[in-house]
PLY file of the C-alpha trace (Angstrom):
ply
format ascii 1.0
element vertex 284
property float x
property float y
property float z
element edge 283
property int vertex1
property int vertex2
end_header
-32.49 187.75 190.30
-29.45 187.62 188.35
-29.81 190.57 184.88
-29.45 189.26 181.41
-26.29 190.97 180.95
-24.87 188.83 183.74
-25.91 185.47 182.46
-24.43 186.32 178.74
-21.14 187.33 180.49
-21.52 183.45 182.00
-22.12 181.64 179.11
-19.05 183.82 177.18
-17.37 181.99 180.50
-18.46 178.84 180.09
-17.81 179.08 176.41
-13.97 180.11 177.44
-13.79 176.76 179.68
-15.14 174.79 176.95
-12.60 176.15 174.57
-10.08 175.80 176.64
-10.17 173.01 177.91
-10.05 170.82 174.47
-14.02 170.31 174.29
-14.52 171.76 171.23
-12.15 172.77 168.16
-12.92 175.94 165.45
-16.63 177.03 166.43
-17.92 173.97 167.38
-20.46 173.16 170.69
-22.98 175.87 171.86
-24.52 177.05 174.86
-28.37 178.08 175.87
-29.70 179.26 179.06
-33.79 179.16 180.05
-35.01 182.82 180.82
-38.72 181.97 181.43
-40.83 179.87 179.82
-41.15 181.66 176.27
-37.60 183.52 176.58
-34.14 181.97 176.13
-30.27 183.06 175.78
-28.44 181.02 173.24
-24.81 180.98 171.72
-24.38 181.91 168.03
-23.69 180.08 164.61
-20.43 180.11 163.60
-18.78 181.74 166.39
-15.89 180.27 168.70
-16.57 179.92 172.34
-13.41 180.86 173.01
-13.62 184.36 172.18
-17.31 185.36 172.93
-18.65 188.70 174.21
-21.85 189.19 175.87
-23.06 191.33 172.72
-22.69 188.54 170.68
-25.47 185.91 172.47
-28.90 185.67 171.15
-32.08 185.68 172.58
-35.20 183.19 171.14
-38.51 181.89 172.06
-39.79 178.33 173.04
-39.41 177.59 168.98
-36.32 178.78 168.41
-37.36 181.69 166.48
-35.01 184.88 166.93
-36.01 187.33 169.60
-32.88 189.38 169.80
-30.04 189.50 167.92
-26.62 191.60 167.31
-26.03 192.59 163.43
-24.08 189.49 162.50
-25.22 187.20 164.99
-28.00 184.49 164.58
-28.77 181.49 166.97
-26.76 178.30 166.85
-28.20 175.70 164.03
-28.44 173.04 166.67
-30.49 175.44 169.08
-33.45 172.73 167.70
-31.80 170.07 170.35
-32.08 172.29 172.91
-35.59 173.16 172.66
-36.75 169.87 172.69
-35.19 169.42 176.21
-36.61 172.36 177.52
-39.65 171.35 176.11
-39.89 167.73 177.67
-37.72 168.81 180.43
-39.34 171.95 182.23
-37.18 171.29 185.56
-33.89 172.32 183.11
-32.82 175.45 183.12
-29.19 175.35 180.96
-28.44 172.96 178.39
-24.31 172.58 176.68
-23.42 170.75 173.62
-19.48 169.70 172.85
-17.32 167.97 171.74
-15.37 166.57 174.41
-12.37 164.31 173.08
-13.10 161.14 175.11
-16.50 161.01 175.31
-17.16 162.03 171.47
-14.70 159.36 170.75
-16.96 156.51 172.69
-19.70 157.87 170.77
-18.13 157.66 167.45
-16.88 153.58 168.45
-20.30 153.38 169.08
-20.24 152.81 172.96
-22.65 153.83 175.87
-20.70 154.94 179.28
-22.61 152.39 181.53
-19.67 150.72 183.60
-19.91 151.54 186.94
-15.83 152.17 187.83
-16.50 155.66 190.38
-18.57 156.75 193.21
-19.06 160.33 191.68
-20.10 159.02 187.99
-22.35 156.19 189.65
-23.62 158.72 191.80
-23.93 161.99 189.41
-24.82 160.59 186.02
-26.01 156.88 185.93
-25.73 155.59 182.45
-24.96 157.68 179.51
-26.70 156.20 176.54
-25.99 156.86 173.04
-28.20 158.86 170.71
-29.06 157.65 167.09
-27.40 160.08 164.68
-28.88 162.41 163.41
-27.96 165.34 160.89
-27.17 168.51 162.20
-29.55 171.49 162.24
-32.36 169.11 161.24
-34.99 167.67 163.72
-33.60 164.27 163.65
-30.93 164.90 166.47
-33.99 166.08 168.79
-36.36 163.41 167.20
-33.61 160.68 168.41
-33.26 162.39 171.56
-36.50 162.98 173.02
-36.69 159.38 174.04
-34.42 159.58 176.40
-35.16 163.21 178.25
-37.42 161.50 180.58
-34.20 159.11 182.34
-31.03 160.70 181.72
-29.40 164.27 182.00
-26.64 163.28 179.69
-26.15 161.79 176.57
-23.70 161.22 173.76
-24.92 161.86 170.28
-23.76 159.04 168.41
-20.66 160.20 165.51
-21.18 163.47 167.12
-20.75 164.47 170.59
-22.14 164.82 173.64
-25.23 167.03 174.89
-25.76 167.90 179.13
-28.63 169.38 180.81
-29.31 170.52 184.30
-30.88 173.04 186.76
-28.89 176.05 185.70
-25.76 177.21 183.09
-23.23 175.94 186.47
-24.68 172.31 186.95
-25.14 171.77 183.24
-21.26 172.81 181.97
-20.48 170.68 185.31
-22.52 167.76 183.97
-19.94 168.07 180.66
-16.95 167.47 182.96
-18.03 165.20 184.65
-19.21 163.08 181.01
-15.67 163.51 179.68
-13.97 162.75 183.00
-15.84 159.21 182.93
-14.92 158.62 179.83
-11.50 159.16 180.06
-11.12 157.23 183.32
-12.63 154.42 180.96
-10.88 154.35 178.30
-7.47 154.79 179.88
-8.64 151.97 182.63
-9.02 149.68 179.89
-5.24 150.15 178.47
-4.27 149.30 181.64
-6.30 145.73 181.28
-9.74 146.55 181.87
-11.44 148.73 184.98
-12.57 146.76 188.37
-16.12 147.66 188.33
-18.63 148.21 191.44
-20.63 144.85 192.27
-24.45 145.17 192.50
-24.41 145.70 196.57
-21.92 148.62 196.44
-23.87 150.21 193.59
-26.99 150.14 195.43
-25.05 151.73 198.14
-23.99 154.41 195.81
-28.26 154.89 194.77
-29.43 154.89 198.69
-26.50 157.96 199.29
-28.01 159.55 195.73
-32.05 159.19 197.05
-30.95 160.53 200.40
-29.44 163.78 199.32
-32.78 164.37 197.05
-30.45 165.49 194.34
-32.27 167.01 191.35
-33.05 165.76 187.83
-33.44 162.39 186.27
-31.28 159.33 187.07
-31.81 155.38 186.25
-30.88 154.68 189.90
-32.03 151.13 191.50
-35.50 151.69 189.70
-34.40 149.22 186.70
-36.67 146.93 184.78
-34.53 143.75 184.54
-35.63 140.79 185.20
-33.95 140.05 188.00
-34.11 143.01 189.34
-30.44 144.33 189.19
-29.98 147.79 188.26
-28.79 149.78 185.09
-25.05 149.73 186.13
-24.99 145.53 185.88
-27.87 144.38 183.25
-26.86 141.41 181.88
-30.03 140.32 182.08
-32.34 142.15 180.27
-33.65 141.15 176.71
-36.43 141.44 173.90
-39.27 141.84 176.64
-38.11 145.14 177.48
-37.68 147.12 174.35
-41.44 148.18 174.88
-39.70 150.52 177.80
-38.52 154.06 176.36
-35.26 155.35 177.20
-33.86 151.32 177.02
-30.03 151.63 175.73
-27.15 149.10 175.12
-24.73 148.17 178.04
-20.63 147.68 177.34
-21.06 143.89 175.73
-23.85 144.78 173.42
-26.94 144.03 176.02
-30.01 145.77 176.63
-30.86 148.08 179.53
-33.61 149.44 180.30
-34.76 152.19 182.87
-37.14 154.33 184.42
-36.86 158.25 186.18
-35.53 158.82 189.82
-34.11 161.94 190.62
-31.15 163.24 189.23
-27.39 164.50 190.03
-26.13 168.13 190.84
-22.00 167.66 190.32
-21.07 170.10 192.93
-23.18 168.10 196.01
-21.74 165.08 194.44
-18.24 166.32 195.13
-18.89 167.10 198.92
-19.99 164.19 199.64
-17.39 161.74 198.17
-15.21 161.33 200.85
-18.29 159.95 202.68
-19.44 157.52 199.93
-15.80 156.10 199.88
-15.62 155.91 203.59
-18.53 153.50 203.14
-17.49 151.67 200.82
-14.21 150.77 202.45
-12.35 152.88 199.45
-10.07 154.80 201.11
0 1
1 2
2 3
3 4
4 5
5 6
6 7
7 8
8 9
9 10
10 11
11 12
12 13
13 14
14 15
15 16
16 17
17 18
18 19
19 20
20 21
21 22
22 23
23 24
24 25
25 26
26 27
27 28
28 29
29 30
30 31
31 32
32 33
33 34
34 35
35 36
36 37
37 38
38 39
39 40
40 41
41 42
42 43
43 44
44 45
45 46
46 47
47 48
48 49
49 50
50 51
51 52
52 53
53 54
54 55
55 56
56 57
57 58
58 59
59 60
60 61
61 62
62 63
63 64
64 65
65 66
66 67
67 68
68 69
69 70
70 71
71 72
72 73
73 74
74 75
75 76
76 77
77 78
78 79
79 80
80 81
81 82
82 83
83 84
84 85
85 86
86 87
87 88
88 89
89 90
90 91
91 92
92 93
93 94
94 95
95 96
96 97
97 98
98 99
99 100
100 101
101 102
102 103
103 104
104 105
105 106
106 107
107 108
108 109
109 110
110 111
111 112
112 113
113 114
114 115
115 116
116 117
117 118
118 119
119 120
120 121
121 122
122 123
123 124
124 125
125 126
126 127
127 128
128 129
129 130
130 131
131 132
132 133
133 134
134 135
135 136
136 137
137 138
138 139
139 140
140 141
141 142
142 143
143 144
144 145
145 146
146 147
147 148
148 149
149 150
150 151
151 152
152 153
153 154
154 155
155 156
156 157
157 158
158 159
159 160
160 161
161 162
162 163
163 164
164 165
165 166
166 167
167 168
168 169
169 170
170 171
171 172
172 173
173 174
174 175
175 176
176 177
177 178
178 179
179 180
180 181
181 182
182 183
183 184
184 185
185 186
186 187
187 188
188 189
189 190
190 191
191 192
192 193
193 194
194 195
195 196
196 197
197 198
198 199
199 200
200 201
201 202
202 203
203 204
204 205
205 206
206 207
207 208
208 209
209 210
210 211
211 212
212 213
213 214
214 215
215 216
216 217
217 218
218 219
219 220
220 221
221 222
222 223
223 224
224 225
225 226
226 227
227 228
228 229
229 230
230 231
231 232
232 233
233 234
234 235
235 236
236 237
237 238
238 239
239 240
240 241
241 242
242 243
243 244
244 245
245 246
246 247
247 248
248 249
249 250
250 251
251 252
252 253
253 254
254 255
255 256
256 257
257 258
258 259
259 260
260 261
261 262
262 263
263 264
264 265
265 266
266 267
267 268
268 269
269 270
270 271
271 272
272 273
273 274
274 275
275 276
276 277
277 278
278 279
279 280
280 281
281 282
282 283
């Protein structure tokens, strides 16, 4: 079992790859990792990821409330988020908030990451719905959140960022590239006239490779409440009747989706097994 010591010198990496790589700006984003049930390592207030030493991460319990901490250092404001997904997720074991310059940018405009354009996003994250806003270091940003913990294992927090959650500190930061990667691909796919997106067959093809592999988590997949039973990559044709569903969200042209659990992604599985998914799809 890997020491405390170790997984603070991984989050002060993760925090460097963050930093560097133009997903967050000043001392924005933070970090936590699950210790047990009623222990958990978090990144500080007011500190830049870039430049973080293991002395300087934080330890608090299942409430937030400060456990350890360096003279100076006190958890991240927004650690509140983060405890609400360990709380109504008890299969996560990391959770990263940032700022990623694509994605944060869709969730500023106001717009969900639902077209289906890749094998690996189809595959690895599903949908990304939009989270109401919600001030920071208050309880509305987990209040607006907690509806959609049981479906998805990303979101973006609407005028604010985005927020990823997975099995451990590795599959969550992963989870992060893989959100801004999407969204990039998207929104530079679109200057170039608009992306060719999967039909309903290939995407299913896409969901039987994803329920084969057993991959962890919490994924929309082909378990979609439309009405004519098409899944959460091409819903058109869902309406009013299904806003009693939690975790429903708003597709590209402004109609409603709604979804259910199926098990989720792990990025670096996803990965090795893309060459196969585009063999069968005829991609090469």
């Amino acid at each position: 079992m890997v020491n405390e010591y170790e997984i603070k010198k991984q989050i002060c990496d993760i925090g460097r790859r963050i930093y560097n790589r133009n997903m967050v700006a000043a001392n924005d984003g933070n970090i936590s990792v699950k210790l047990n049930d009623n222990e958990f390592l978090c990144t500080p207030t007011g500190v830049s990821k870039g430049f973080m030493t293991p002395e300087f991460i934080c330890k608090v319990d299942a409430k937030g409330n400060v456990i350890q901490a360096n003279p100076g250092f006190k958890p991240s404001s927004e650690i509140k988020m983060h405890m609400r997904v360990y709380e109504k997720r008890p299969d996560v074991g990391s959770v990263v908030h940032a700022h990623p310059i694509y994605a944060t940018s869709f969730a500023i405009a106001g717009i969900p990451l639902t077209q289906p354009i890749m094998p690996e996003a189809v595959i690895a994250l599903g949908c990304v719905p939009i989270a109401e806003y919600g001030t920071p270091s208050t309880m509305e940003i987990p209040d607006n959140l907690e509806k959609y913990l049981p479906y998805f294992d990303a979101v973006l927090l609407e005028n604010h960022g985005a927020l990823t959650w997975s099995t451990d500190l590795n599959a969550a930061y992963m989870k992060m590239e893989s959100v801004e990667f999407y969204a990039q691909l998207l929104y530079q796919s679109k200057l170039l006239g608009g992306p060719k997106e999967f039909d309903e067959k290939n995407i299913e093809k896409l969901y039987a490779i994803r329920r084969k592999f057993g991959m962890p988590g919490k994924h929309p997949a082909s378990i979609c409440l439309n009405k004519d039973g098409k899944n959460c990559h091409n819903c058109g044709a869902c309406g009013d009747d299904y806003k009693q569903f939690p975790g429903y969200q708003y597709d590209f042209v402004g109609k409603e989706c709604s979804s259910k659990e199926t098990p989720a992604a792990d990025a670096e599985l996803v990965a090795n097994i893309t060459k196969q998914v585009m063999a069968q799809l005829g991609l090469k």
